[in-house]
C-alpha positions in Angstrom: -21.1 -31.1 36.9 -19.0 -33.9 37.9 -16.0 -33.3 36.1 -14.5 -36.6 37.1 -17.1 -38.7 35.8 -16.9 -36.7 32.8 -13.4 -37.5 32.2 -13.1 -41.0 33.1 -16.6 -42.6 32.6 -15.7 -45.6 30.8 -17.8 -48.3 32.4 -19.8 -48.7 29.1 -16.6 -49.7 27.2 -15.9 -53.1 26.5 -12.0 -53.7 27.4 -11.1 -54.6 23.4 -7.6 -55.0 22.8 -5.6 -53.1 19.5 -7.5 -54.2 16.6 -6.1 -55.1 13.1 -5.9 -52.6 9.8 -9.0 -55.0 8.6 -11.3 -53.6 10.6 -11.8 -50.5 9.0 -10.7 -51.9 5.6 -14.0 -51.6 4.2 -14.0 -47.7 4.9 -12.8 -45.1 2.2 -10.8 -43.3 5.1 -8.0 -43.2 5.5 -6.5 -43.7 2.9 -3.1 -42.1 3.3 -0.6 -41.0 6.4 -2.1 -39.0 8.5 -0.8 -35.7 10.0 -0.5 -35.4 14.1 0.0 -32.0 15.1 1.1 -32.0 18.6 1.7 -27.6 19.4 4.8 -28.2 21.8 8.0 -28.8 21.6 9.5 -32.7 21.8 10.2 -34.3 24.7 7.2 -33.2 27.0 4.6 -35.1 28.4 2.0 -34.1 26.1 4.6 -35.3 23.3 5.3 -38.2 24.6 1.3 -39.2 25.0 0.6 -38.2 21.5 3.8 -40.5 20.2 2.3 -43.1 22.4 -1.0 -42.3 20.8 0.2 -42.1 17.1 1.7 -45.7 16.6 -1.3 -47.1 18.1 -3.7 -45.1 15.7 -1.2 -45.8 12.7 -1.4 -49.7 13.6 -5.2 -49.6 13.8 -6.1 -47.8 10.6 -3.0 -49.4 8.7 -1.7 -45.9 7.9 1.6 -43.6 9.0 0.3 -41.1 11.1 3.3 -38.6 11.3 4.0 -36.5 14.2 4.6 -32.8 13.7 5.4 -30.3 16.3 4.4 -26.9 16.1 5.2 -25.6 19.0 4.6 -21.6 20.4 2.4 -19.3 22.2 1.9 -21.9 24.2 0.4 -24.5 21.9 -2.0 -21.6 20.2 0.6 -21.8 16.8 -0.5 -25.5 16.4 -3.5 -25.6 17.4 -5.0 -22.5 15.1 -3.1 -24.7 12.2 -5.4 -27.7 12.7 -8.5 -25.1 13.2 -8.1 -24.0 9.7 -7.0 -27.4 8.0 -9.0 -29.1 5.8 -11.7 -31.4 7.9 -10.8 -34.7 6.0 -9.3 -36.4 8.8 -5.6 -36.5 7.3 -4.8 -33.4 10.3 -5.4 -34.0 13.8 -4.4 -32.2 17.2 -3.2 -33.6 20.5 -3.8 -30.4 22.6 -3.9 -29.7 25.9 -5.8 -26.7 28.8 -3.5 -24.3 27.1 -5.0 -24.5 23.6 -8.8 -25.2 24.4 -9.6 -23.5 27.8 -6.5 -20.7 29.2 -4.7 -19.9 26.0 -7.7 -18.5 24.4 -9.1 -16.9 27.5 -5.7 -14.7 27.9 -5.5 -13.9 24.2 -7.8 -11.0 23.6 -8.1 -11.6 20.0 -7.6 -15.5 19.8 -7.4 -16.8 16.0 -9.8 -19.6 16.8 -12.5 -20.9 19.2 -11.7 -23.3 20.8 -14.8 -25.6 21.1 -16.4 -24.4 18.1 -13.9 -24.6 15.7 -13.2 -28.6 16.7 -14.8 -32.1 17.1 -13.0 -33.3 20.4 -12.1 -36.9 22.3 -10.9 -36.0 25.7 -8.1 -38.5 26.2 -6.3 -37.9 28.9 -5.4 -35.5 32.1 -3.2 -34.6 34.3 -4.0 -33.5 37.6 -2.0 -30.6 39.9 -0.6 -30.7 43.2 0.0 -28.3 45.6 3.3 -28.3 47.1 5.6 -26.4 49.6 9.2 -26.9 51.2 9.3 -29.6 54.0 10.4 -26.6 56.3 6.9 -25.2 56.2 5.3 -25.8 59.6 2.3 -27.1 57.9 1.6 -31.3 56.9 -1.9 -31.0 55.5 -3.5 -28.5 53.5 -5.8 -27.0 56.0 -2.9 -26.7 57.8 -1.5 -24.8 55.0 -4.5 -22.4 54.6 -4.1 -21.4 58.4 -0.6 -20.7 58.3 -0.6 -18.2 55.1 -3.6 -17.0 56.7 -1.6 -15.9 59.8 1.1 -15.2 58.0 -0.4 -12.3 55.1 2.2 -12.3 52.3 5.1 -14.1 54.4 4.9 -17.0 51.8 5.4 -16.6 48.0 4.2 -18.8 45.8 6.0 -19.7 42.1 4.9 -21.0 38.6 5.9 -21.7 35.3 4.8 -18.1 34.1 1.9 -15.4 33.9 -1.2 -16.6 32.7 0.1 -21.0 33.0 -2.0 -23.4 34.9 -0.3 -23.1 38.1 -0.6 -19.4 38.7 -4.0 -20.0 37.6 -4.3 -22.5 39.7 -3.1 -20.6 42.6 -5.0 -17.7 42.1 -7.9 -19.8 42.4 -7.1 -21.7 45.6 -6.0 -18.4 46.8 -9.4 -16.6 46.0 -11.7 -19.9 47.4 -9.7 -20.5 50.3 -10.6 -17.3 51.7 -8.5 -14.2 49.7 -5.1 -15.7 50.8 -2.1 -13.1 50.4 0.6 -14.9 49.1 3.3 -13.1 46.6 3.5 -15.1 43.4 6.5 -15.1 41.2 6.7 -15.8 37.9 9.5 -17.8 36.0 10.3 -18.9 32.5 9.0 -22.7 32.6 8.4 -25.1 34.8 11.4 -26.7 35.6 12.7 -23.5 36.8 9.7 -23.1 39.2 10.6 -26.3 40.7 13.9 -25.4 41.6 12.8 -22.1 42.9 10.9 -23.9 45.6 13.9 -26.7 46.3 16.2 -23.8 46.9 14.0 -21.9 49.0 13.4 -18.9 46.7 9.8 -19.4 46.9 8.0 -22.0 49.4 4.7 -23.4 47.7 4.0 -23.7 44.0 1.2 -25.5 42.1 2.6 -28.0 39.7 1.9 -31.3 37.2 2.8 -34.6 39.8 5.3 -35.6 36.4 7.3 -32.3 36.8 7.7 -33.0 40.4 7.1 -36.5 41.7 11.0 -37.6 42.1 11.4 -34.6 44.5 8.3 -35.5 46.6 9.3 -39.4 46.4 13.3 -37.9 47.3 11.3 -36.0 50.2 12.6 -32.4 48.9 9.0 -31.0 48.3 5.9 -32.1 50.8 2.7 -32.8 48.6 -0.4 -31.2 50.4 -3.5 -32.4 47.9 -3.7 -33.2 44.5 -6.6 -31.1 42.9 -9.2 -33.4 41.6 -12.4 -34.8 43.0 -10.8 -38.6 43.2 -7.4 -39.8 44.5 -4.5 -40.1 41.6 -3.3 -43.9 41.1 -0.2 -42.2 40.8 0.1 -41.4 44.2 -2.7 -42.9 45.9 -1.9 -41.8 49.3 -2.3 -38.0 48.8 -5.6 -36.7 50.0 -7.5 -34.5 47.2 -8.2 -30.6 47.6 -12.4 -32.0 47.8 -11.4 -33.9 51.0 -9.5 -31.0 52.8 -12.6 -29.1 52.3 -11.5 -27.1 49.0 -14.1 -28.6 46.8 -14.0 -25.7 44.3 -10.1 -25.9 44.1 -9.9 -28.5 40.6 -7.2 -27.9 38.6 -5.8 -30.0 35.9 -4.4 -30.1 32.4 -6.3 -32.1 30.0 -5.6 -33.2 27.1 -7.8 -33.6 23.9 -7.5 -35.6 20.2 -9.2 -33.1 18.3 -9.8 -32.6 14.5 -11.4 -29.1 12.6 -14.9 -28.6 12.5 -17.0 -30.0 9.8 -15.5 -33.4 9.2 -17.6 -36.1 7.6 -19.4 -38.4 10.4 -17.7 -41.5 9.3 -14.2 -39.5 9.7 -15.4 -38.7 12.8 -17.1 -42.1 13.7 -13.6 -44.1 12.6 -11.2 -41.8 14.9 -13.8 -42.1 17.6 -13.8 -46.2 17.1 -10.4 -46.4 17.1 -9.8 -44.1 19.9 -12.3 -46.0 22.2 -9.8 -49.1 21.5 -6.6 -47.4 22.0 -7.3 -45.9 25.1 -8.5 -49.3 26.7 -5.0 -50.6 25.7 -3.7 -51.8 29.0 -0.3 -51.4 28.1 -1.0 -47.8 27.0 -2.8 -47.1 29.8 0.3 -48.1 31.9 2.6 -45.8 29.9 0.5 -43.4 30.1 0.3 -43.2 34.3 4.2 -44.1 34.2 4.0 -40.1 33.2 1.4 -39.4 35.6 -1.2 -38.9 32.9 -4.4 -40.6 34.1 -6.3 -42.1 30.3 -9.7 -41.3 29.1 -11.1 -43.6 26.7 -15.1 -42.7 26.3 -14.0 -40.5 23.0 -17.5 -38.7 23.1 -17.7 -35.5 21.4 -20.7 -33.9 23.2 -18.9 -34.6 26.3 -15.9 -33.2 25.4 -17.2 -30.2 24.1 -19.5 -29.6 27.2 -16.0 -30.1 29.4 -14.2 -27.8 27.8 -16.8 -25.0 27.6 -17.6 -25.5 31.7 -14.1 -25.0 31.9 -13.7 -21.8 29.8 -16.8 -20.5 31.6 -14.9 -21.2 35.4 -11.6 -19.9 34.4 -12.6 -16.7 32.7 -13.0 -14.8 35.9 -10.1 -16.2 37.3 -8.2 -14.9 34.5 -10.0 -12.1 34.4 -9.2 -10.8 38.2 -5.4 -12.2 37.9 -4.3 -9.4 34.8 -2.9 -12.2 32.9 -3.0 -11.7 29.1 -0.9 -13.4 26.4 -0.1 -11.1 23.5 
């Protein structure tokens, strides 16, 4: 599967700008504000896209659409609310990996499924990097995968936490780069991670390019690849993990509009319109790579679904073999 084209196949889309409330004024729906659950806290990036996403949707339908964090167990609190709301359109998610692929893998007895119990509209993603401390001996990945190899469980490796994306991720690069021994240490978020690595405490961490683009652009952390199939616009120069000759080593957060199963099709077909056309905002789009987010506007349900349950299906053994479980 080519995940890439899955994401960001929007050659079909005509470029429309925002639209006005008229254009769904014939339609019984909505017809009041509409509820945006978004299951972190303020202030993140997956926040801030589903702010960015909310006014937009509020000025097409010609309806509030009011933002409501629900924040804990890492975005499973919120999103199990939206799983059991009513499927009338008037509660919607902005989720994330964490609620529709990892955070349900590392609970053993998850309170919802996270394809099943949704329609989707893959919106967005975010795409990792690898990173490590300029001292390294190493400039390029390869390099990279010789040195730890010659050097068995010299190098640790940080993250935001057991069970997040970037010990996942690492774990993964680790196990398809050969069984790399590299000691990974855990800390409470991601900002702390980051440090860890600027201070020398750990040397190599996977990461989000928004949690740590000022220290590579400040040249405090070296960027090795960026794990996607195509080259980020963000930073365009940075080889990806398929051109060092990882191609199994993708890992990204993605984030999804999603509202509970069972909606009516025109509830479904007038977020799906409207998302189409807020996604092709070039101005949105801008924002949204200004946070290193790289937009998805095909807002296609079967393809959203079929993503996220590829993705469950290649991170399950990962989890699996790493001991990672969320209580």
């Amino acid at each position: 599967m080519d995940r890439r084209r899955l994401l960001v196949g929007t050659g079909a889309l005509i470029g429309a700008g925002l639209s006005t409330p008229a254009v769904f004024a014939q339609d019984k729906y909505p017809s009041k504000p509409i509820r945006l659950v978004i299951p972190f806290p303020p202030g993140g990036p997956t926040d801030m896209m589903g702010r960015l996403y909310g006014e937009r949707l509020s000025a097409l339908l010609g309806k509030p659409v009011v933002i409501d964090n629900k924040a804990g167990a890492g975005g499973i609190v919120g999103a199990d609310l939206v799983a059991k709301a009513k499927p009338d359109g008037y509660t919607l998610l902005l989720g994330s990996s964490s609620t529709h692929v990892t955070g349900p893998l590392l609970m053993p007895n998850a309170p919802y499924h996270p394809v099943r119990d949704f329609t989707l509209f893959i919106i967005g993603f975010v795409p990792m990097v690898i990173s490590c401390r300029p001292a390294l001996p190493a400039n390029t990945l390869p390099e990279f995968v010789a040195l730890l190899k010659a050097n068995p469980d010299k190098y640790r490796h940080g993250s935001s936490g057991m069970g997040s994306i970037g010990h996942l991720g690492s774990e993964l690069f680790k196990l398809k780069a050969g069984g790399l021994a590299s000691l990974h240490v855990p800390y409470k978020g991601n900002n702390a991670a980051v440090q860890a690595e600027l201070s020398g405490e750990v040397d190599w961490l996977f990461d989000t390019i928004g949690t740590t683009l000022g220290h590579y652009q400040a040249g405090k952390m070296r960027y090795l690849a960026v794990c996607a199939e195509q080259r980020t616009s963000v930073v365009p120069e940075l080889p990806t993990t398929v051109e060092c000759g990882f191609p199994e080593v993708l890992v990204s957060t993605v984030n999804p509009v999603a509202l509970p199963a069972g909606a009516p099709a025109e509830v479904v077909d007038t977020i799906a319109v409207a998302t189409r056309r807020i996604m092709t905002d070039e101005k949105l789009q801008a924002d949204l790579r200004g946070l290193a987010i790289e937009p998805v506007a095909e807002a296609d349900p079967a393809k959203s679904a079929a993503y996220f349950s590829a993705e469950r299906d290649r991170w399950a053994p990962i989890i699996k073999a790493s001991g990672a479980r969320m209580e």
